[in-house]
N, CA, C and O atoms as a DFTB+ gen file, in Angstrom:
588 C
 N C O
     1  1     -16.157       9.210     -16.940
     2  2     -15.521       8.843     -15.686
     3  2     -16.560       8.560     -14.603
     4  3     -16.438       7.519     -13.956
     5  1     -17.375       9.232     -14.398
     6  2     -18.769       9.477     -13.766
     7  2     -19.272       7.680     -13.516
     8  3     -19.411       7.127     -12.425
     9  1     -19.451       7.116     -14.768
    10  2     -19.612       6.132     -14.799
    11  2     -19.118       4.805     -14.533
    12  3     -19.821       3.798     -14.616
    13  1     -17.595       4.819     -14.132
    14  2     -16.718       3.689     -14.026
    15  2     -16.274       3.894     -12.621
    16  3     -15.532       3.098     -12.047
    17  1     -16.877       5.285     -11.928
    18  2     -16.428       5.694     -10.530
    19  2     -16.757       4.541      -9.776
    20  3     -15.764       4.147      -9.163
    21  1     -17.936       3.725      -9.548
    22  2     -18.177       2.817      -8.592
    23  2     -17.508       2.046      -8.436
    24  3     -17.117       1.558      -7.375
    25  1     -17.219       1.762      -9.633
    26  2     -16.683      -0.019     -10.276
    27  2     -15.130       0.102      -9.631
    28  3     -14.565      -0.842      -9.077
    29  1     -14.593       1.345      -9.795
    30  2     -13.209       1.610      -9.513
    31  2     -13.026       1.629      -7.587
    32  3     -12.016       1.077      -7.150
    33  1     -13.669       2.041      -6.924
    34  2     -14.392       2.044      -6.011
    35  2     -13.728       1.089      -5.384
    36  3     -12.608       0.857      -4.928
    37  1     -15.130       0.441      -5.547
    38  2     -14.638      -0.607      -4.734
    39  2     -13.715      -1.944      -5.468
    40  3     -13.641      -3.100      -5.053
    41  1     -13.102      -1.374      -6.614
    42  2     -11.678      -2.338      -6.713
    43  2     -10.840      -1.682      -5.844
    44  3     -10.256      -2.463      -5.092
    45  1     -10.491      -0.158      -5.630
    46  2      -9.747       0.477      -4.628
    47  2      -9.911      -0.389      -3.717
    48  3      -8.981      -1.143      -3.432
    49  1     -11.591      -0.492      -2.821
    50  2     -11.465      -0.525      -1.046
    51  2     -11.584      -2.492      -1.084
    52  3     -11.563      -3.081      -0.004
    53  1     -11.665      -3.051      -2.004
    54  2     -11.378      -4.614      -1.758
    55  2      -9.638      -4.704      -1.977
    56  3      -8.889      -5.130      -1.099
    57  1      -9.323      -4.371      -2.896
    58  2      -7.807      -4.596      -2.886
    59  2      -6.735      -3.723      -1.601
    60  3      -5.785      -4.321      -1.098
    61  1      -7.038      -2.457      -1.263
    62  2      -6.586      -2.105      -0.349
    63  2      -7.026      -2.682       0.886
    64  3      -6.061      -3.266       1.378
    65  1      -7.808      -2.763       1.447
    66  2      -8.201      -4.287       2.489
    67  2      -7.318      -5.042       2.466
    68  3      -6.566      -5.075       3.440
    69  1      -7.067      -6.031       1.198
    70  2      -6.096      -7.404       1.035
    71  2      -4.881      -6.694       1.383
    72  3      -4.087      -7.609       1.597
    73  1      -4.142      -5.365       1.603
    74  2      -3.166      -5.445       0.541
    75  2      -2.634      -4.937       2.846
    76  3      -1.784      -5.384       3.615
    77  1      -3.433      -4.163       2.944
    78  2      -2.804      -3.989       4.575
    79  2      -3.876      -4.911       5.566
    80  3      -4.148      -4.499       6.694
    81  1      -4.364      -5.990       5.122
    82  2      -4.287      -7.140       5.586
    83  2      -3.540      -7.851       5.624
    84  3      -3.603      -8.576       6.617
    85  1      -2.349      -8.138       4.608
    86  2      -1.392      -8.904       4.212
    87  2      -0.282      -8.448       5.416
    88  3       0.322      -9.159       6.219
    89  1      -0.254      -6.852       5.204
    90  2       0.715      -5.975       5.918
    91  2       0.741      -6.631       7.727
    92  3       1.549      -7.227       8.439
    93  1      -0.718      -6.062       7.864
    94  2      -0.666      -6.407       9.142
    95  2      -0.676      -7.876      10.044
    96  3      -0.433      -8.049      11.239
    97  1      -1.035      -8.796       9.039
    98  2      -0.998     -10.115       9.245
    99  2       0.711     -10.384       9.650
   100  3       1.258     -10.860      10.645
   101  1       1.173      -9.884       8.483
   102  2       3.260      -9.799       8.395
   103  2       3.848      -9.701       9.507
   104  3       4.694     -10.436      10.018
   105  1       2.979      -7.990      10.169
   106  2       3.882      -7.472      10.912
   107  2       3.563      -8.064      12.399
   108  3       4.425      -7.891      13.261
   109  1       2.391      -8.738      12.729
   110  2       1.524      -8.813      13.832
   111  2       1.774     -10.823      14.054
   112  3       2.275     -11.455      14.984
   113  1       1.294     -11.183      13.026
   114  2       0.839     -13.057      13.008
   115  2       2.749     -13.290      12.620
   116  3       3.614     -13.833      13.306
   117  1       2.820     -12.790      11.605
   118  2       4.535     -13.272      10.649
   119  2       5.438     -13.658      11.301
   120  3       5.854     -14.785      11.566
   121  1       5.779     -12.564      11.591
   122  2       6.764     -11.849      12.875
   123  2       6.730     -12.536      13.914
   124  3       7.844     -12.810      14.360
   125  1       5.661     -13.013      14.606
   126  2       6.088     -13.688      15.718
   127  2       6.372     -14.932      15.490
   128  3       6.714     -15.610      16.458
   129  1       6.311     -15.509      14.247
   130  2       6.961     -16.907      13.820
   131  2       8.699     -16.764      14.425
   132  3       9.325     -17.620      15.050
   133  1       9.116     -15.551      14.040
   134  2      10.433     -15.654      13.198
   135  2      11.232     -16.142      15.081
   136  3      10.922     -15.752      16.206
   137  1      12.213     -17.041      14.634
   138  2      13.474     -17.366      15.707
   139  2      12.254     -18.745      16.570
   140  3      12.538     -19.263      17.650
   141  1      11.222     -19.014      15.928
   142  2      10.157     -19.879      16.654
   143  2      11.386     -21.100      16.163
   144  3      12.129     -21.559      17.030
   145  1      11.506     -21.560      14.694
   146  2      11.854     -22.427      14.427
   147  2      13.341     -22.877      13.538
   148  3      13.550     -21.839      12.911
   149  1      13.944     -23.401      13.334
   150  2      15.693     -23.385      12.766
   151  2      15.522     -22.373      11.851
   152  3      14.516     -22.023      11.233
   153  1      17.033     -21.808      11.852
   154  2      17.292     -21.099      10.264
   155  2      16.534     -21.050       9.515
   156  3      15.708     -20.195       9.196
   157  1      16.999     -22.874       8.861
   158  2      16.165     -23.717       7.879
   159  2      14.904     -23.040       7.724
   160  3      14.486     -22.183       6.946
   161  1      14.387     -23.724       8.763
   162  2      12.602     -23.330       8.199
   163  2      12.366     -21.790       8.211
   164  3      11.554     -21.324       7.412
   165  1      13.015     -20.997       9.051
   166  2      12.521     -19.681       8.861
   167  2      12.480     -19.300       7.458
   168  3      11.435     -18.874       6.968
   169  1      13.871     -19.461       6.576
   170  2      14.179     -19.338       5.868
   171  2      13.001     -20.132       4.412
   172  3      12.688     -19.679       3.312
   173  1      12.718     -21.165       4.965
   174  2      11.709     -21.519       3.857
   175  2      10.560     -20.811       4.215
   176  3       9.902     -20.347       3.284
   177  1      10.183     -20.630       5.324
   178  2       8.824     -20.265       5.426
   179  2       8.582     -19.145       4.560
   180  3       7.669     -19.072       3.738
   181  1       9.949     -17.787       4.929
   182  2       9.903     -16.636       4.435
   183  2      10.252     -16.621       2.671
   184  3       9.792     -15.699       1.997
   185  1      10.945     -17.522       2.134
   186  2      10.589     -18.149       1.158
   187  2       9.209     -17.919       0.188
   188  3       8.876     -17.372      -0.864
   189  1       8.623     -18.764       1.344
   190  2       7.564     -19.538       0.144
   191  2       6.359     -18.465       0.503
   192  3       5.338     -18.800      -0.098
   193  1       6.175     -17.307       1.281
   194  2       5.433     -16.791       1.415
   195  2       6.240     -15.312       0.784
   196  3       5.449     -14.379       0.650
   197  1       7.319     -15.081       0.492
   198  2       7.677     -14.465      -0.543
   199  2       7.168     -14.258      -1.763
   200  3       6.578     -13.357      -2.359
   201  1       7.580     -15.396      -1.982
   202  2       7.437     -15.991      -3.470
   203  2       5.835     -15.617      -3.790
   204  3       5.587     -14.799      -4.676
   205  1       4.685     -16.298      -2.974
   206  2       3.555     -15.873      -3.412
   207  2       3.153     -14.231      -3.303
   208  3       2.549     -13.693      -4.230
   209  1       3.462     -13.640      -2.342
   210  2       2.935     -12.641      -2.148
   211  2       3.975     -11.661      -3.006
   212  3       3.816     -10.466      -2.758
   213  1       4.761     -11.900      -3.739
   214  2       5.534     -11.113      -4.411
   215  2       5.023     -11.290      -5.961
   216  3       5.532     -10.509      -6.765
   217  1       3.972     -12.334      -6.515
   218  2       3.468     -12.318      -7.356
   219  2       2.047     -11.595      -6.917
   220  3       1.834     -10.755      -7.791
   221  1       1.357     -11.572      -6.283
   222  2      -0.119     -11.064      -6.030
   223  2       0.041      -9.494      -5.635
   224  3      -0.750      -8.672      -6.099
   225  1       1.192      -9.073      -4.680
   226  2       0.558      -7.791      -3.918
   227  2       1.477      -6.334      -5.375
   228  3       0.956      -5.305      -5.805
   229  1       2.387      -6.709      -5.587
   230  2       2.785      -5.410      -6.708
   231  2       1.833      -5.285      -7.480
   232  3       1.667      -4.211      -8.058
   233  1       1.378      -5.853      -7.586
   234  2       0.325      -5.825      -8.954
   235  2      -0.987      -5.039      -8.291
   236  3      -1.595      -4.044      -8.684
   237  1      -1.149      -5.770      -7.289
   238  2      -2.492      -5.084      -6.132
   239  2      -2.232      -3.780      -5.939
   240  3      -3.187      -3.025      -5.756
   241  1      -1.189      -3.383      -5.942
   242  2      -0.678      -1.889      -5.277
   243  2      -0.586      -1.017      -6.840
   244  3      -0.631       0.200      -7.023
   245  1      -0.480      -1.839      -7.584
   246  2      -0.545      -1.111      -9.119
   247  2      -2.427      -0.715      -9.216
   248  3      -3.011       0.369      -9.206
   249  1      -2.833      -1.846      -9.288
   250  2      -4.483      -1.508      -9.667
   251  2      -4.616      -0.823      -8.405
   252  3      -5.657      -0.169      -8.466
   253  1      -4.022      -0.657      -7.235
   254  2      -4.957       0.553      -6.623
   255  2      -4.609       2.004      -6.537
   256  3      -5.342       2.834      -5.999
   257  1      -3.376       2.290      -7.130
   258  2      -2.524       3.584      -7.631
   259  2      -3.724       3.576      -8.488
   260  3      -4.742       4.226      -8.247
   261  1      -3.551       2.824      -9.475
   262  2      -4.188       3.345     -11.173
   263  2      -6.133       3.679     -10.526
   264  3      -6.382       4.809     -10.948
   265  1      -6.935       3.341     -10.038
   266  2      -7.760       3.188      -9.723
   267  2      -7.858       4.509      -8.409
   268  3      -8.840       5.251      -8.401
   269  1      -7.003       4.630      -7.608
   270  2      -6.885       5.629      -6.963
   271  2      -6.906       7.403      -7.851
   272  3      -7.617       8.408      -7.859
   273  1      -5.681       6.920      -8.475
   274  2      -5.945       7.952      -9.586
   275  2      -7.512       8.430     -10.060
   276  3      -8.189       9.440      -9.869
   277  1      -7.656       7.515     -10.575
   278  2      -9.500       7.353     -11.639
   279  2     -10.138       8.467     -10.642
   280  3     -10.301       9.664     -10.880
   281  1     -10.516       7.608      -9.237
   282  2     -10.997       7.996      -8.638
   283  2     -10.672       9.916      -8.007
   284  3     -11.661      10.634      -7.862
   285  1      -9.346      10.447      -7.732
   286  2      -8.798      11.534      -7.471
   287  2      -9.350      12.430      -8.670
   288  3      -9.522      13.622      -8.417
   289  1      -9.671      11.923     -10.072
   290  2      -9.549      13.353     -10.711
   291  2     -10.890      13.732     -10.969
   292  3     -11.090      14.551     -11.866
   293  1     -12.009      13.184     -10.211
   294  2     -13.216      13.407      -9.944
   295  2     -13.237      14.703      -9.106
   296  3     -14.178      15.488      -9.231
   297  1     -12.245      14.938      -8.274
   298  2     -11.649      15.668      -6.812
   299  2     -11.017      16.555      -7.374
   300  3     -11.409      17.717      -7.263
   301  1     -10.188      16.330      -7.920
   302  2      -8.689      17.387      -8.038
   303  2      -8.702      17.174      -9.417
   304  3      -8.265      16.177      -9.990
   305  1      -9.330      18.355     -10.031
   306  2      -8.730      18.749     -11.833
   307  2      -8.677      20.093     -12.023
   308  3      -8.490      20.809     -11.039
   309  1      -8.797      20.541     -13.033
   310  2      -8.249      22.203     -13.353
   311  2     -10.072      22.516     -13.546
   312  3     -10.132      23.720     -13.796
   313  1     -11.084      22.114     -13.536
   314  2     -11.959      22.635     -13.091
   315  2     -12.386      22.751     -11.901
   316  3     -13.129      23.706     -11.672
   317  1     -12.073      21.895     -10.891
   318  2     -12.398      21.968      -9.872
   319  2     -11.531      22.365      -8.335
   320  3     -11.820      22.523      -7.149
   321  1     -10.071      22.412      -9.386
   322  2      -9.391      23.048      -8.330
   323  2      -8.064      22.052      -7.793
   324  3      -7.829      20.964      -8.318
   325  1      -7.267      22.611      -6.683
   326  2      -6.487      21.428      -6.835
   327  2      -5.868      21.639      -5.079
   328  3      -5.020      20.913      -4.561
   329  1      -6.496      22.713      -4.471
   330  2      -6.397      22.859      -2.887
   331  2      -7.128      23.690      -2.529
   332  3      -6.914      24.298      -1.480
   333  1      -8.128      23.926      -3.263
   334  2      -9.382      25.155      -2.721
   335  2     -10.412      24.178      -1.550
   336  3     -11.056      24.863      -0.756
   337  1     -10.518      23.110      -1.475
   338  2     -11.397      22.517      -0.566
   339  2     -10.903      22.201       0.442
   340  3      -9.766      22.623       0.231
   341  1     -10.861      21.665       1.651
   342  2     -10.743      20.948       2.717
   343  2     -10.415      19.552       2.103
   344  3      -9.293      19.054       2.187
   345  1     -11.616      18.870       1.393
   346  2     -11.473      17.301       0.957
   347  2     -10.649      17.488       0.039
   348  3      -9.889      16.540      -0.156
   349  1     -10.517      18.409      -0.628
   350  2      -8.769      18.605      -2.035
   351  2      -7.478      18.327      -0.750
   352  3      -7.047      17.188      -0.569
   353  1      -7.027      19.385      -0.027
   354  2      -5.889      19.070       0.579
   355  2      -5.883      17.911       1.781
   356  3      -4.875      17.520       2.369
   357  1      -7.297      17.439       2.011
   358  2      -6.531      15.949       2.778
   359  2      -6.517      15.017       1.448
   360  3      -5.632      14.228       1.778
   361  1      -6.729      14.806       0.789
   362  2      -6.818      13.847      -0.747
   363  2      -5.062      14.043      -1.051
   364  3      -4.413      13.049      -1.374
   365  1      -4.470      15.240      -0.930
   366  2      -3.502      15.309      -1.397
   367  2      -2.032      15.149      -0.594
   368  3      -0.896      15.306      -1.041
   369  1      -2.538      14.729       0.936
   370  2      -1.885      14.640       1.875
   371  2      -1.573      12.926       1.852
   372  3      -0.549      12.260       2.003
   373  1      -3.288      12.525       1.528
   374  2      -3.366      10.634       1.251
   375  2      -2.434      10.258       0.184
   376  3      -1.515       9.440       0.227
   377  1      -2.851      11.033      -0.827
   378  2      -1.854      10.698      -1.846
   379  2      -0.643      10.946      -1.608
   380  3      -0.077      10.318      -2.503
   381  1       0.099      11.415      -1.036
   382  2       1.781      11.708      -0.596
   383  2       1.787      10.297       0.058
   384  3       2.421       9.341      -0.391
   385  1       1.049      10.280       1.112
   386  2       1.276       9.058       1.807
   387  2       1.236       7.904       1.020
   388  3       1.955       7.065       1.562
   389  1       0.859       7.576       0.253
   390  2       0.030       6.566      -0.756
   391  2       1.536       6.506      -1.779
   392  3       1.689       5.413      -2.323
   393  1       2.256       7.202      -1.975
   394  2       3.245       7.323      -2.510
   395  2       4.896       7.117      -2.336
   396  3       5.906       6.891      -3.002
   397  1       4.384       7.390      -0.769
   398  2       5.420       6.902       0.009
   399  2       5.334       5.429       0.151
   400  3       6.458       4.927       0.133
   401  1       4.119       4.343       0.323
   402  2       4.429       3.194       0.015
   403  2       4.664       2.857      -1.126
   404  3       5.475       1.960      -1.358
   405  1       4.259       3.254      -1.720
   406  2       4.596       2.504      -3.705
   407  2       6.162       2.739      -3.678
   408  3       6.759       1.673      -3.830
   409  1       7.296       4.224      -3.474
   410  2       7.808       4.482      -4.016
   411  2       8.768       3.298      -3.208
   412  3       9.844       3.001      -3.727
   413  1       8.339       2.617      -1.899
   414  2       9.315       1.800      -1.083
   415  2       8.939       0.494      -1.824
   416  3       9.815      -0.370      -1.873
   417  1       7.598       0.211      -2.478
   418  2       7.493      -0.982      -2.898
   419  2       8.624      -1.071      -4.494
   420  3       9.468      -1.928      -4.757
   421  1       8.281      -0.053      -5.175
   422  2       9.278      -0.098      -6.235
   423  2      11.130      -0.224      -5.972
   424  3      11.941      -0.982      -6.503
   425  1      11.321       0.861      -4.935
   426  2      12.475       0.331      -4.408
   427  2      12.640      -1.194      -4.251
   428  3      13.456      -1.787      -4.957
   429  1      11.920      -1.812      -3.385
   430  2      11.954      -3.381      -2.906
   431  2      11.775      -3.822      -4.350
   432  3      12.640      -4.691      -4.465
   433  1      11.216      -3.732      -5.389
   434  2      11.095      -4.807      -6.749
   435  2      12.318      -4.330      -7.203
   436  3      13.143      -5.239      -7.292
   437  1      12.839      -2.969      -7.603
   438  2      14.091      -2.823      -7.903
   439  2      15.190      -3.491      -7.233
   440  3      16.018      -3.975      -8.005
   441  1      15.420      -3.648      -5.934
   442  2      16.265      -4.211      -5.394
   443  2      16.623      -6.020      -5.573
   444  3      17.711      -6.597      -5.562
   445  1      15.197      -6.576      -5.733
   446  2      14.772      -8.385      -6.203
   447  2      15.452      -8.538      -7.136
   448  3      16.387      -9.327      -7.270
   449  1      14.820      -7.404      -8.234
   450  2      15.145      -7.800      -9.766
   451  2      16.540      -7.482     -10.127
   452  3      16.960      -8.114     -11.096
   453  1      17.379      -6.629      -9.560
   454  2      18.872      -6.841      -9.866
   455  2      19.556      -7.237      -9.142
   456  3      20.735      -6.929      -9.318
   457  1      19.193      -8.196      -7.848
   458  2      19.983      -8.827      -7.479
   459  2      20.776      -8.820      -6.211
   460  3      21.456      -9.762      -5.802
   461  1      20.546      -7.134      -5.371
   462  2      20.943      -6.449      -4.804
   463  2      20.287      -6.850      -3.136
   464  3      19.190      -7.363      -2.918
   465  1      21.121      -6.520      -2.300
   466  2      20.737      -6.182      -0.839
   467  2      19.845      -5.664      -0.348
   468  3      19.967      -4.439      -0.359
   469  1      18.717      -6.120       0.225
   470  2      17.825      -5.320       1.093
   471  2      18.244      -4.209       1.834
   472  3      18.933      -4.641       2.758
   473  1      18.186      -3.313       1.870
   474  2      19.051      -2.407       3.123
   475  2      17.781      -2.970       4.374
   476  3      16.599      -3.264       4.199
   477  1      18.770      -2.957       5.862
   478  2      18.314      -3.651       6.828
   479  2      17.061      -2.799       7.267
   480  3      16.239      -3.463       7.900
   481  1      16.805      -1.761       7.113
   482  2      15.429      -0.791       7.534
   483  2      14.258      -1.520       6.391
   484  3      13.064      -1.474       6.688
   485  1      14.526      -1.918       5.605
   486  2      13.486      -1.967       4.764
   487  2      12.880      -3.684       4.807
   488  3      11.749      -4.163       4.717
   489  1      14.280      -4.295       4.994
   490  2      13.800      -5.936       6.081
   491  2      12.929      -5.611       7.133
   492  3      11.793      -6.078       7.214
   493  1      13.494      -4.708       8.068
   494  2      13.435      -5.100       9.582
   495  2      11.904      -3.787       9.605
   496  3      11.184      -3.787      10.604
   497  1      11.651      -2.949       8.617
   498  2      11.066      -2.082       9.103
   499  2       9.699      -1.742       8.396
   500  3       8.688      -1.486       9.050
   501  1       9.730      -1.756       6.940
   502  2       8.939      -1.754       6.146
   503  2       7.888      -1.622       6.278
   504  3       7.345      -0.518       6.239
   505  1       7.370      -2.570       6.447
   506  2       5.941      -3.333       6.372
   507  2       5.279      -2.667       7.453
   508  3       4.069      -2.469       7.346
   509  1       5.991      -2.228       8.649
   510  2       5.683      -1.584      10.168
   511  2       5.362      -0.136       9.562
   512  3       4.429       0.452      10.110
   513  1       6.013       0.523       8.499
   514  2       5.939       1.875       8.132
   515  2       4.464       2.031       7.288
   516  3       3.445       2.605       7.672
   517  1       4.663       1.452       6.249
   518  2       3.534       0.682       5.483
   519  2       2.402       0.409       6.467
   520  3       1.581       1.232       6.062
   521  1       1.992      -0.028       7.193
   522  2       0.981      -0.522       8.373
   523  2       0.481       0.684       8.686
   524  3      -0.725       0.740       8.446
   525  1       1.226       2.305       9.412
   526  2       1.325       3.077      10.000
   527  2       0.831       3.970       8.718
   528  3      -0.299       4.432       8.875
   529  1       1.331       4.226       7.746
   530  2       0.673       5.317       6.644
   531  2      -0.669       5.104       6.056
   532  3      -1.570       5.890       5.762
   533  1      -0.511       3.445       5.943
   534  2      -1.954       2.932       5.847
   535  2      -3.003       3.348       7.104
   536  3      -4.039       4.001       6.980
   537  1      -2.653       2.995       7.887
   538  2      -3.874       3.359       9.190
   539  2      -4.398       5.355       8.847
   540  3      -5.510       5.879       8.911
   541  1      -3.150       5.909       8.533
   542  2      -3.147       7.386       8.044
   543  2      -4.254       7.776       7.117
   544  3      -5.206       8.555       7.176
   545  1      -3.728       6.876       6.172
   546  2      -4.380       7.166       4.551
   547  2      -6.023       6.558       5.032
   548  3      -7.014       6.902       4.388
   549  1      -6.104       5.767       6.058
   550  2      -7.648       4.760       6.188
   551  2      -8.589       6.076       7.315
   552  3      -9.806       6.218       7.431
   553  1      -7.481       6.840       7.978
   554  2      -8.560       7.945       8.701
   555  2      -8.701       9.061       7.851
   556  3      -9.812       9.577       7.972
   557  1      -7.839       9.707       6.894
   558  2      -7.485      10.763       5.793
   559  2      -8.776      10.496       5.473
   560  3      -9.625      11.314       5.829
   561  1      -9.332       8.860       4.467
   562  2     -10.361       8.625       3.908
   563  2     -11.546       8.943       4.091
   564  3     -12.389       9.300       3.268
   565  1     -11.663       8.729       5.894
   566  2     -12.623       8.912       6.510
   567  2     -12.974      10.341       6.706
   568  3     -14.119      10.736       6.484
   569  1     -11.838      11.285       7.197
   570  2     -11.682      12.673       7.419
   571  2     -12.401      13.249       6.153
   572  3     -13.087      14.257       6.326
   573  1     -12.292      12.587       4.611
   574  2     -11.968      13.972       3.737
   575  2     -14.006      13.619       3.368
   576  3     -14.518      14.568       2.774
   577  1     -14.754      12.722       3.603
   578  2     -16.505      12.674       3.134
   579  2     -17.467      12.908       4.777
   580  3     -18.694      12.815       4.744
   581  1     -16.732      13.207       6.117
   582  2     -16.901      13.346       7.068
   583  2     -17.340      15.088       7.557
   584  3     -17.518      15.377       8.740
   585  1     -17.411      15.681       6.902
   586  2     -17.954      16.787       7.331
   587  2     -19.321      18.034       6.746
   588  3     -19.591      19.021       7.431
């Protein structure tokens, strides 16, 4: 493991970059499109920037779970403990948080793939929540090699 730590690394901190870059671009640049232009186009715009980013970012949020992981059991195993440190229980605070977006992103693919209703918090709100746990999980990061 020792050995694939780097590599995993920074696939974590390049893909998490893209992934609440995307977020904040959405919630900040996106957003102020929306009611700019007809139905119509809103509707395509949100469309076609759907469509791509619904093929690129699940997958992004997969390799950085799986890679997050890699990286955690360097931290947190049955030799080393699993809340005896300071950097163990903020790691495990990131990871809650870190979980709380996946478990809304799986909701949202569950909801695509059968067909079903957005509930209006997860339209109107999401990505704003997501933005906010991220900024969390990005000082957690900083907090837990900082002392």
């Amino acid at each position: 493991m020792e050995a694939i730590y780097p590599y995993a690394h920074i696939i974590h901190l390049i893909l998490a970059i893209m992934f609440l870059g995307y977020v904040f671009t959405d919630v900040f640049m996106i957003s102020a499109l929306k009611n700019r232009f007809t139905k119509e186009t809103d509707k395509e715009i949100n469309q076609t920037l759907g469509a791509k980013s619904f093929k690129i970012f699940p997958l992004a949020l997969l390799v950085i779970v799986l890679t997050g992981g890699m990286m955690m059991s360097r931290y947190i195993n049955s030799s080393a403990g699993f809340f005896e440190t300071d950097l163990q229980k903020l790691l495990v605070i990131k990871i809650m948080l870190a979980l709380i977006i996946a478990s809304g992103v799986l909701f949202n693919l569950f909801v695509k793939f059968t067909g079903r209703t957005k509930p209006l918090f997860m339209q109107e709100h999401f990505h704003k929540v997501v933005l906010v746990l991220g900024f969390f999980i990005v000082v957690l990061a900083k907090m837990m090699f900082s002392a």
